[in-house]
Structure formats: structure tokens, C-alpha cells
LUMMI-601936 format. One record per residue: x, y, z of N, C-alpha, C in turn; residue in three letters. Coordinates in steps of 0.05 Angstrom, whole numbers, plus 5000, padded with zeros to 4 digits. Atoms other than C-alpha are relative to their C-alpha. Example, Ala and Ser with C-alpha at 12.3 -4.5 7.8 and 13.67 -1.06 7.14 Angstrom:
BEGIN
501849765000524649105156501850245000Ala 498449764999527349795143498550225014Ser 
This chain:
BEGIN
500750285006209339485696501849805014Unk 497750134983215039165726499149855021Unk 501450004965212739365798497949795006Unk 501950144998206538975787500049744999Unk 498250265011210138425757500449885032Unk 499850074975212638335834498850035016Unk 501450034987207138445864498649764992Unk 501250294998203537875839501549775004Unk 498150384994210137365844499350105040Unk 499750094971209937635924497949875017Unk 502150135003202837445925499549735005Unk 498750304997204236785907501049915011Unk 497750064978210036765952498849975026Unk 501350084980205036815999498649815009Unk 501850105000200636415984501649625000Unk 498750245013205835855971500549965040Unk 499949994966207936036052497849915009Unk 501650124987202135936076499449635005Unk 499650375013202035196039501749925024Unk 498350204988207935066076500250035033Unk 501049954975205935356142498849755009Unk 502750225002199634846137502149725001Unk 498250284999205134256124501450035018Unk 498349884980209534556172498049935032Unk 501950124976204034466223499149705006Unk 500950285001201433796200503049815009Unk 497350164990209433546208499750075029Unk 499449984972209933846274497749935017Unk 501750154983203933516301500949615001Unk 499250325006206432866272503249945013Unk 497150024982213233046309499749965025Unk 500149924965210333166374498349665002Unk 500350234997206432476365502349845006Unk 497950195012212932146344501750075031Unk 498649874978216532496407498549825034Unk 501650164976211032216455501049715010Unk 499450324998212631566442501949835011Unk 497249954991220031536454500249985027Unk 499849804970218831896518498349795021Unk 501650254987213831316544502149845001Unk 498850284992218730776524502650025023Unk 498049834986224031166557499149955037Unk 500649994969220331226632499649585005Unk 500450354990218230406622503449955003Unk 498250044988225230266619501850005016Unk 498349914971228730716670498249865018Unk 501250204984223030306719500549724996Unk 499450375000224929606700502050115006Unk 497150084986232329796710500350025030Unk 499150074970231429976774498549915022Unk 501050314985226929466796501849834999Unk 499350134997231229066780502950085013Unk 497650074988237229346808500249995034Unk 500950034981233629336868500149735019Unk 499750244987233628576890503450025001Unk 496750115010241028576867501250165039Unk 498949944971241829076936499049915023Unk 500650124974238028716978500949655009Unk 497650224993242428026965501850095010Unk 497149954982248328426980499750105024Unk 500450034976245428567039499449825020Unk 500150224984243527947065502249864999Unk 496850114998250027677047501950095017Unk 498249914982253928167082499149985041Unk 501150064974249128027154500949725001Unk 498850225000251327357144502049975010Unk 496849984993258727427142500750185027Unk 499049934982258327797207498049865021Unk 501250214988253227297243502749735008Unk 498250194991259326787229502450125015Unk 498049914982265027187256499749995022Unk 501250034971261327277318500449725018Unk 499250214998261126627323502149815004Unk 497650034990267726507320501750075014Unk 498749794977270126927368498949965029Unk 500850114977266226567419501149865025Unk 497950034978269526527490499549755014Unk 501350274984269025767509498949995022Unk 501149954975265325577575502449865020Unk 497950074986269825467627498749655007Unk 500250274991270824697651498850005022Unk 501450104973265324297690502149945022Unk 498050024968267924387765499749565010Unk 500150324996270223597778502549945019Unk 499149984986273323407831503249694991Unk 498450215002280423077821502049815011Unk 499450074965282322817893498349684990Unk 501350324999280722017897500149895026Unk 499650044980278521877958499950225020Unk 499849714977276822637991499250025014Unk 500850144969272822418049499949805016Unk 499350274986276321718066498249845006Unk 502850104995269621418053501149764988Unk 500350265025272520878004502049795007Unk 498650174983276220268031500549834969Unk 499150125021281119837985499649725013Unk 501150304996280419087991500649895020Unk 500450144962283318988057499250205016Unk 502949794977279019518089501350235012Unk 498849694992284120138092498750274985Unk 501249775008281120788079501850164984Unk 498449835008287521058065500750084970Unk 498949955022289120987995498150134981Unk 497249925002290421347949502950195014Unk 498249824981293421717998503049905012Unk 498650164987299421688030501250125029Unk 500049834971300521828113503649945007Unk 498249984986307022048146500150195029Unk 499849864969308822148217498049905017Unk 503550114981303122088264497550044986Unk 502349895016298122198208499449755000Unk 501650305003291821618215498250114989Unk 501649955012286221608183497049785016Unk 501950024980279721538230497249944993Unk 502049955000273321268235498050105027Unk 502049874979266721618280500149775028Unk 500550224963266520938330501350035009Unk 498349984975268420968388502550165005Unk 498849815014271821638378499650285014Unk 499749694994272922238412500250244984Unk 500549855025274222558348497649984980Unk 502650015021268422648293501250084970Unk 499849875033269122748214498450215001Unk 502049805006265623358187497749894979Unk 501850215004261722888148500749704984Unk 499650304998260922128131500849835022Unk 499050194972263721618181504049995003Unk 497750065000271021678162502250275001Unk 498649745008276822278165502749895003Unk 497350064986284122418181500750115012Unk 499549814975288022688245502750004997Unk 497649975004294122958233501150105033Unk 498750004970297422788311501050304995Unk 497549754998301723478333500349925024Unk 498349994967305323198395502750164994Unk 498149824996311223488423502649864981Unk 497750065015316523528365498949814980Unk 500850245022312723108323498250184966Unk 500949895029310923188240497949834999Unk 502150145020304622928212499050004981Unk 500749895033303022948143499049724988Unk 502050205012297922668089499850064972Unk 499349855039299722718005498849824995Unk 500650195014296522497951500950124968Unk 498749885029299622577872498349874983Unk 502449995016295522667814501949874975Unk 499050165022297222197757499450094968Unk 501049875024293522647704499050284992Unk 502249744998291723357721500950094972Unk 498749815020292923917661501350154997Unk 497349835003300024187636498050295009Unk 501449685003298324927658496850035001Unk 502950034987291124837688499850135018Unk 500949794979288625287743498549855016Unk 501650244995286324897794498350135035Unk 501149814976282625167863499149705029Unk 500250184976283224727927497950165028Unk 501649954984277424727986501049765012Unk 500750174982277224288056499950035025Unk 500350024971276224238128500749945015Unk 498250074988280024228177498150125043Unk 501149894972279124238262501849935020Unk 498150024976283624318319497449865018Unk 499850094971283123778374501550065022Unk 498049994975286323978438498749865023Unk 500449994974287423648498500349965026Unk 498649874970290124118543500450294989Unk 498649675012292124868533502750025001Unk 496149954986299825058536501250224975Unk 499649755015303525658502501149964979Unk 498550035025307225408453497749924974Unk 502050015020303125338382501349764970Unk 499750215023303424808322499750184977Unk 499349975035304524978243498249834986Unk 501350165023299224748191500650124984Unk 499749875027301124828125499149754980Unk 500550155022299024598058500650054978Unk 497749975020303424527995498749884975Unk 501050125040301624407913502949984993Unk 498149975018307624267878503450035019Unk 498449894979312124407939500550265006Unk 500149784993310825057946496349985025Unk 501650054968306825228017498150274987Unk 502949895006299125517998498850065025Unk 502149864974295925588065502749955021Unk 498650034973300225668136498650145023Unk 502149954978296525708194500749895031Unk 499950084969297325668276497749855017Unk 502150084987293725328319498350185021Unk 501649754984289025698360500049925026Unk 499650004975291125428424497549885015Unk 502550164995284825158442498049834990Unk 501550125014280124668418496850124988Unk 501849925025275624858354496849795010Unk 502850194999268124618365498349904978Unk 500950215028266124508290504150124978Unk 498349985023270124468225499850264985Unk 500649795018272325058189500549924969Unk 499849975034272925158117502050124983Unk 497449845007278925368083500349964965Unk 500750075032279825477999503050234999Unk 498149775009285325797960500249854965Unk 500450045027285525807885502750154986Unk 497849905013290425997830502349794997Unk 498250154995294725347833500349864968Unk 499150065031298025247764501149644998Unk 499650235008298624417746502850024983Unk 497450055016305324147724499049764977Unk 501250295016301623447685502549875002Unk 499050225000304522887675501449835026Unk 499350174972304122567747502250195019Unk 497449824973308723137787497450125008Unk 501549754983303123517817499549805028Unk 500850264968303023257897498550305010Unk 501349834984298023537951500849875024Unk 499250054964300523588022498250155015Unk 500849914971297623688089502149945015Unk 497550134972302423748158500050145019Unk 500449914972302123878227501849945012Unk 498249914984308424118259499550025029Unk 499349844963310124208340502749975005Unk 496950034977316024418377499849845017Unk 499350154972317124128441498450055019Unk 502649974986310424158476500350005033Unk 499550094969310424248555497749875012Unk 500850134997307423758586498449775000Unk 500650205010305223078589498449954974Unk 502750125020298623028550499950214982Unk 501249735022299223688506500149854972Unk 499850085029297123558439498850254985Unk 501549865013294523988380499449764974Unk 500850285020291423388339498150194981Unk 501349895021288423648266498649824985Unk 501050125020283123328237499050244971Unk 500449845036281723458159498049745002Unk 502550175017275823198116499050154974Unk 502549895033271723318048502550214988Unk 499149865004277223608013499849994975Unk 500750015024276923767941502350164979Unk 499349835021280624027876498949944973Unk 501950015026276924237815501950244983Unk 499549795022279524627754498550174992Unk 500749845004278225217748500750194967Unk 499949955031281325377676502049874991Unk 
């Protein structure tokens, strides 16, 4: 009797399981709803955050193209200075009020300053130049000083120059030309007379400012043999422009 006794409580026991199986199912459907839900709000959010953290990298990107647009910018290698010529008076075209060509210039020795009439000599162009004489033993020279160039400026000199002769003879004349008192071009004469103007340039000529910078021309001879020898130098169109 006993035995039986527990067979009908396991019965029950079963029957009571099952019950809670049945609830046991009904919760875990109502879990797995409840789980769904979560799991949705969950994906919407991880997408807004990183939408939004998305603009946030594309400011710091345009910000940082920026800041190297201006550097650039600043690092920019100025343009070198318009070429201007700072010679007054570089083809003796310009006459002061009593009708000298010369100034600002100033002539020593047999150095004149020429016009085309009635003229065995010629300018290389306009109507006016200068002839730096070379007789025997004689200096001729033609400066002019700059009242404003730039402390430490780079400055590049061009002009034209032409042997007159007339006569041949062996001995030879000295042209030189000086910035600062130091001698830039030195040159012989060629012993015979030149039929146009050449062209002569030399650059690299460092400015002192404040009114010391002089430009010379000069035409040297020894002791020339005979009567009429000359080596006469005309100059014209001469120029200095800054170069930095």
C-alpha cells in the first residue's frame, strides 16, 4: 500500500511538471519577445552614434586642409624686383637748362659728351653719347653716384661701348669700369676701329646705400707714337637695374 501511495503522488508530480513546462514555455516566448526589443533599440542607437560621429571627422578634416593651405602661403618666395633702371640720364638724351647733356654725370680728362651733327662719331642710339678721348698719355673718365640705391642690393650693369681709331700703332689703351672703386670690366683696345657698338653686362654688384655707390668709365693710353694716334671710346645706353 505504501508503494502505491507513491505512485499516485509521482503521477501528480507529473502532471504538476507538465503545468510548469506549459508556463515555462509561455515565459520563454514572452522572454524572447522581451529580448527582441532591446536588440532593435540597441542596432538604432549604435547607427545614430556613428552617424553622428561621422560629420565630427569630416570637420577635422577640413580644418586640418586648411591649416596647411595657409602655411603654404606663408612660405611664399617673393617676386624678385621690377628691373628699373637707376642711371639718370643713360643715353645723354636729357639736357639741363642751359643745354648740357652732361648732368648728372660728371666728365674727367678728355671725356665730352657728343652729339650725331656734324660728327664723325655716331651714338648707338638717339642723337646724343659720350667719347672717352685716349690720346697719348691721356685719362678720360665719366662717373655718376647714386644718391639712393639699396644697403646690400644686387645690382647688374649693361652698356655700349665702340672703339674709334684714327690710325693703327702698337701700343694699346685700358678701358675699365669700376662700382664702388673696385674695377668690374678691363678691357684693351683692339687696335683698330670697331664698326658698330658692342654690348657689354656684368652683374653681381653689391650696393653700399646711402649715396657712396659711384659708377666709373676710363680710357687710359701710354705714350702713343705718332702724331694723330688716338683710341677714342664712345659709350651709350647704359643701364643699372636691381637685380635682388
Amino acid at each position: 500500500m505504501p508503494t502505491s501511495t507513491l505512485t499516485s503522488d509521482s503521477s501528480t508530480s507529473s502532471t504538476s511538471t507538465s503545468t510548469t513546462s506549459t508556463s515555462t514555455t509561455s515565459t520563454s516566448t514572452t522572454s524572447t519577445d522581451t529580448s527582441i526589443t532591446p536588440s532593435s533599440t540597441t542596432s538604432s542607437t549604435t547607427t545614430e552614434t556613428a552617424s553622428s560621429t561621422t560629420p565630427t571627422t569630416t570637420s577635422d578634416s577640413a580644418t586640418s586642409t586648411q591649416t596647411s593651405t595657409t602655411s603654404t602661403t606663408s612660405t611664399t618666395t617673393p617676386a624678385a624686383p621690377t628691373p628699373t633702371n637707376d642711371l639718370v640720364n643713360p643715353g645723354f638724351e636729357i639736357a639741363d637748362s642751359a643745354g648740357s647733356h652732361v648732368s648728372p654725370w660728371t666728365l674727367g680728362g678728355l671725356g665730352s659728351v657728343q652729339s650725331n651733327t656734324n660728327n664723325a662719331y655716331q651714338s648707338h642710339t638717339g642723337s646724343y653719347f659720350t667719347v672717352l678721348y685716349g690720346r697719348s698719355s691721356q685719362t678720360s673718365s665719366i662717373t655718376q653716384t647714386f644718391p639712393s640705391l639699396v644697403p646690400g642690393g644686387v645690382y647688374s650693369l649693361e652698356f655700349f661701348y665702340r672703339y674709334f681709331l684714327s690710325s693703327t700703332f702698337p701700343q694699346t689703351c685700358q678701358f675699365t669700369v669700376s662700382f664702388n672703386g673696385v674695377t668690374v670690366v678691363s678691357s684693351v683696345n683692339p687696335r683698330v676701329g670697331q664698326t658698330a657698338y658692342v654690348e657689354s653686362s656684368v652683374g653681381g654688384l653689391v650696393a653700399v646705400g646711402g649715396g657712396g655707390d659711384v659708377l666709373g668709365f676710363v680710357n687710359t693710353c701710354p705714350r702713343l707714337t705718332g702724331a694723330v694716334a688716338q683710341a677714342n671710346l664712345g659709350l651709350d645706353d647704359i643701364t643699372l637695374t636691381r637685380t635682388a
